[in-house]
MIDREN-35746 format. One record per residue (C-alpha): x, z, y; residue in one letter. Coordinates in steps of 0.001 Angstrom, whole numbers, padded with zeros to 6 digits, always signed. Layout:
XZYA
...
***
This chain:
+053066+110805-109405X
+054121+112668-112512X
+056698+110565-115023X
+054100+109981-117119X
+051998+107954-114634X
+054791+105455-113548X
+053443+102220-113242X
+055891+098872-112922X
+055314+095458-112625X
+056673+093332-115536X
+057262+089724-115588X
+057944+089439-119174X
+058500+090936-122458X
+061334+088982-124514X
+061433+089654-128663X
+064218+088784-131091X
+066883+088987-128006X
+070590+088192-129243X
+072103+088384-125484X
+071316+091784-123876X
+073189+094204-126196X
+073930+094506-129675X
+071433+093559-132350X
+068085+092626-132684X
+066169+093494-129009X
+063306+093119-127390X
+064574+092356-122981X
+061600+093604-120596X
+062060+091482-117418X
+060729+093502-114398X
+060003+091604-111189X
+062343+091988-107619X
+066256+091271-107064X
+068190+092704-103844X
+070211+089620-104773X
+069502+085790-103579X
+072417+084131-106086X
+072581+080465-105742X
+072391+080156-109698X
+069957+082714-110583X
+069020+081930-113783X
+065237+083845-113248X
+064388+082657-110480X
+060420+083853-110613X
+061909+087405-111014X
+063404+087633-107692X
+059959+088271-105722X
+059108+092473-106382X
+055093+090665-105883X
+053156+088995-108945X
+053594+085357-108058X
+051686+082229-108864X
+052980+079252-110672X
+051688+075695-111557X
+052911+074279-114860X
+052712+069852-113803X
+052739+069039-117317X
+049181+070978-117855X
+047731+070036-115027X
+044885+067267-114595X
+044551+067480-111194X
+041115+067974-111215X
+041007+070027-108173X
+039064+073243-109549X
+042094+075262-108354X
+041721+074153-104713X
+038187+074587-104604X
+038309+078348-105434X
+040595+079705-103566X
+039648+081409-101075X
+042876+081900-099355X
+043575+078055-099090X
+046924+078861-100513X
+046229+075619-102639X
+046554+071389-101894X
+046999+068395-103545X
+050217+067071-102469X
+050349+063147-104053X
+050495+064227-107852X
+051179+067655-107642X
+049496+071367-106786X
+051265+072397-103780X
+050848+076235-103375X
+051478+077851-099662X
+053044+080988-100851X
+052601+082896-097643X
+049032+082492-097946X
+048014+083128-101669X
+047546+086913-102170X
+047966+086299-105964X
+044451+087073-106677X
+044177+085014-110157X
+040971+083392-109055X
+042168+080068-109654X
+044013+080820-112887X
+040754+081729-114420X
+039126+078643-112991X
+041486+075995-114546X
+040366+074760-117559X
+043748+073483-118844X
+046117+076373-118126X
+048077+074770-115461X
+048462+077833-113233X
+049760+081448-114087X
+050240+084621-112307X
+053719+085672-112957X
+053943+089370-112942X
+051788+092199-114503X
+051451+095845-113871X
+052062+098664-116933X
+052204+101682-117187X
+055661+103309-119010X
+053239+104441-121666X
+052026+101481-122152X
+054594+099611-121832X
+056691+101823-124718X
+053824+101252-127040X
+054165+097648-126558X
+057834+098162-127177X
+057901+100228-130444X
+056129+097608-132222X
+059205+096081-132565X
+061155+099491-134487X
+061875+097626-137435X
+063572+095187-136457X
+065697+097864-134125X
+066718+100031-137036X
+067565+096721-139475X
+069616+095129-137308X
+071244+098293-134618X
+069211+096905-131656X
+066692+098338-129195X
+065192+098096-126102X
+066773+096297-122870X
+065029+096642-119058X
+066266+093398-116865X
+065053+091690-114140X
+065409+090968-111703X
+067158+094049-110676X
+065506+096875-113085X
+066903+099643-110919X
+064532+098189-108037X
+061949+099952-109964X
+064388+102719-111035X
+061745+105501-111474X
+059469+103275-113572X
+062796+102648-115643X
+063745+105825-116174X
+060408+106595-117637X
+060041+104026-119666X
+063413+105085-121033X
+062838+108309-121498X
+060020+107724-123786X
+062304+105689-125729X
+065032+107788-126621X
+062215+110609-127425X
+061299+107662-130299X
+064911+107379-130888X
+065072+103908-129639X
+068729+102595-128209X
+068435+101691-124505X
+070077+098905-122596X
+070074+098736-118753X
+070813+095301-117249X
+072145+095596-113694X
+073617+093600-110574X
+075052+096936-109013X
+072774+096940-106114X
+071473+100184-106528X
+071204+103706-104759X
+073697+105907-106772X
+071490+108730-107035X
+069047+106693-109072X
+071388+105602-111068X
+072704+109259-111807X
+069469+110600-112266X
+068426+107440-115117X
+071641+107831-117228X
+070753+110667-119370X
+068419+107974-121115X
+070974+105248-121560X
+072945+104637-124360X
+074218+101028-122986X
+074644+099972-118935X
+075801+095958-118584X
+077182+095806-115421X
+077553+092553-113277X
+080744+091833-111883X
+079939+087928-109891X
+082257+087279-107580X
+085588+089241-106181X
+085899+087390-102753X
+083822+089634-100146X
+082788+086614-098107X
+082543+084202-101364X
+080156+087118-102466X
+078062+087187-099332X
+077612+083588-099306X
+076286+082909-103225X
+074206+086136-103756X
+073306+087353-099842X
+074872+090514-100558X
+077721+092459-099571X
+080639+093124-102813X
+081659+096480-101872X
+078582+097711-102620X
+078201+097103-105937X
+082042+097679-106589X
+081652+101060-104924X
+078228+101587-107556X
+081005+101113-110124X
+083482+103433-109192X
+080683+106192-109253X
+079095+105216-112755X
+082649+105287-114022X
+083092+108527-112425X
+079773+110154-114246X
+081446+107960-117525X
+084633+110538-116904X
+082614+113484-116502X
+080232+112676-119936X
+077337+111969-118116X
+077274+108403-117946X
+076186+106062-120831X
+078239+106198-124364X
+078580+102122-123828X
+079663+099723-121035X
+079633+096280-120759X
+081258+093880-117944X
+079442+091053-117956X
+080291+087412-115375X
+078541+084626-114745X
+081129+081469-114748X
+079157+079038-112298X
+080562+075265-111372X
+082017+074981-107754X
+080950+078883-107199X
+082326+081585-109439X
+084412+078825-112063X
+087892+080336-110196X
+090774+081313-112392X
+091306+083154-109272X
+087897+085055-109510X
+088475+086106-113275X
+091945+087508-112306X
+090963+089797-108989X
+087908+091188-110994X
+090429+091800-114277X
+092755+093759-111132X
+089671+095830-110034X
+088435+096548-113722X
+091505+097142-115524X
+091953+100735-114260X
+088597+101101-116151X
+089403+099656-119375X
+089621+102511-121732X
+085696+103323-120893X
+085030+099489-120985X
+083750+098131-124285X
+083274+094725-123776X
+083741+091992-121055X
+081703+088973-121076X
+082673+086158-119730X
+079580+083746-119480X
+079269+080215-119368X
+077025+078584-116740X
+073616+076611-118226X
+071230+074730-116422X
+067820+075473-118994X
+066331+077469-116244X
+065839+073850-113542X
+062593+073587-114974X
+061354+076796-113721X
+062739+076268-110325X
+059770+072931-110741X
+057135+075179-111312X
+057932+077633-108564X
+058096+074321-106355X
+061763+074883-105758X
+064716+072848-105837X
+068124+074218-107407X
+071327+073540-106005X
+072887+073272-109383X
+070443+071201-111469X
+072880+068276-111849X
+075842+070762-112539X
+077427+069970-116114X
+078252+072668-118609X
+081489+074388-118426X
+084393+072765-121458X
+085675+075063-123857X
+088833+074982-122648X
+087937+075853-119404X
+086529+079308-120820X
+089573+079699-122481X
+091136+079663-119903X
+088868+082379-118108X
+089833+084586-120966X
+093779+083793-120764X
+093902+084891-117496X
+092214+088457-117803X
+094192+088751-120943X
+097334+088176-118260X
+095953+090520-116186X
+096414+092823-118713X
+093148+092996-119977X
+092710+094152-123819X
+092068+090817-125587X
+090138+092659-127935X
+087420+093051-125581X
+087237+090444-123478X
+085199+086900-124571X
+083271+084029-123432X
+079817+083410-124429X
+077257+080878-123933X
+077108+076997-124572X
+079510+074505-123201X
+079889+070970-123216X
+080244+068883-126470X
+083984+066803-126323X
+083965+063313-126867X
+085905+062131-129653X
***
């Protein structure tokens, strides 16, 4: 299949983004994660399969659903739609059935032209405000070659290109994708190896080892002009002063080809989703992170010897009571 064919399956198209790169951008979220992380904040992304969903608050219960399938991947469990995901093949028989929008198939299939004409419609807003395009996920370098297309199409428009990763990747796909990048934000989660094994089902040195290589093409000019570091701080997981300071030890050799290092403060808005998917989430209950607490984050890579310039905490934390 020629470039120009690649197909990928997108769970969402995001406009008037203010947290995946600079300006104004529109985030495409493409289905499947390598990772399992206890937090993940996109939790319908992880599957690389379209997925069905049932929204309670739509819902009448009125049975249409149940009667359609023709899986039986559908029952009425008290006063909810309980869906059997082993058996529903994601047809979208029942999502046309329901009269009141309750269900949705999460996860459709472009093609990179396609998908780039979607994109461009946003240009304007690109070129007022130095934005562009970012590909997320998921993990967007599970569907690498669709990436890569979809990229290269961009940067034919002119478009600035952001690619969200984990670091769970095969390095040659990454090589062979960076010509088309202008920005790579690069997840750095946990430093302990058996800390890191435990919260995302993955080994570290993996994606540490990814690292070394991208900054490696970085050194040789063939990696991407811009590079962000970007951590999650999560309560009783990655919220370790300890954490911060090993991955400021690992990074800091880096720093000069580093432009940014986010430090990111733990929210709970995505529990609802985890509802819909019929999940529970370990850290529904979890309360926001203080400021002081992220100050502190950003005191100790600053310690470390971090540039203070370029290293900050975003996100929302907890209002103080007076």
């Amino acid at each position: 299949m020629s470039e120009i064919e690649q197909s990928g399956l997108v769970l969402e198209i995001q406009r008037m983004s203010t947290e995946d790169g600079p300006g104004l951008r529109t985030t495409v979220f493409l289905k499947g994660c390598p990772l399992r992380c206890t937090w993940c904040h996109n939790p319908e992304s992880i599957s690389p399969q379209p997925r069905l969903q049932w929204i309670g608050s739509n819902c009448i219960l009125c049975g249409s659903c149940i009667d359609i399938c023709p899986d039986g991947a559908l029952v009425l469990a008290g006063e909810k739609i309980r869906i059997d995901w082993d058996q529903c093949m994601g047809c979208g028989e029942c999502v046309e059935e329901c009269p009141t929008n309750a269900l949705e198939i999460l996860g459709k299939r472009w093609t990179s032209g396609e998908l780039v004409e979607e994109l461009v419609k946003d240009a304007a807003f690109f070129e007022e405000s130095g934005g562009g395009i970012t590909v997320s996920g998921g993990e967007a370098m599970m569907q690498a070659d669709f990436t890569k297309a979809v990229f290269r199409k961009l940067k034919s428009r002119g478009i600035h290109t952001t690619l969200d990763t984990c670091g769970m990747y095969r390095p040659e796909k990454m090589e062979a994708i960076l010509p088309y990048v202008d920005l790579v934000l690069f997840d750095f989660k946990e430093s302990d190896p058996q800390l890191h094994r435990e919260y995302t089902g993955a080994e570290r040195d993996i994606i540490f080892s990814n690292f070394r290589a991208l900054m490696e093409c970085k050194e040789k000019g063939a990696g991407p002009v811009n590079l962000w570091i970007r951590t999650p701080i999560i309560p009783d997981a990655t919220a370790r002063v300890e954490n911060i300071r090993e991955i400021a030890r690992f990074i800091i050799d880096y720093q000069d080809q580093i432009d940014r290092w986010e430090i990111c403060a733990f929210n709970n808005l995505c529990k609802d989703k985890y509802a819909r998917l019929g999940q529970t989430w370990r850290f529904a209950e979890s309360p926001l992170m203080k400021k002081d607490e992220m100050d502190r984050f950003v005191r100790t890579a600053v310690e470390e010897g971090f540039d203070s310039d370029k290293v900050l905490w975003t996100g929302m934390t907890a209002q103080e009571r007076i």
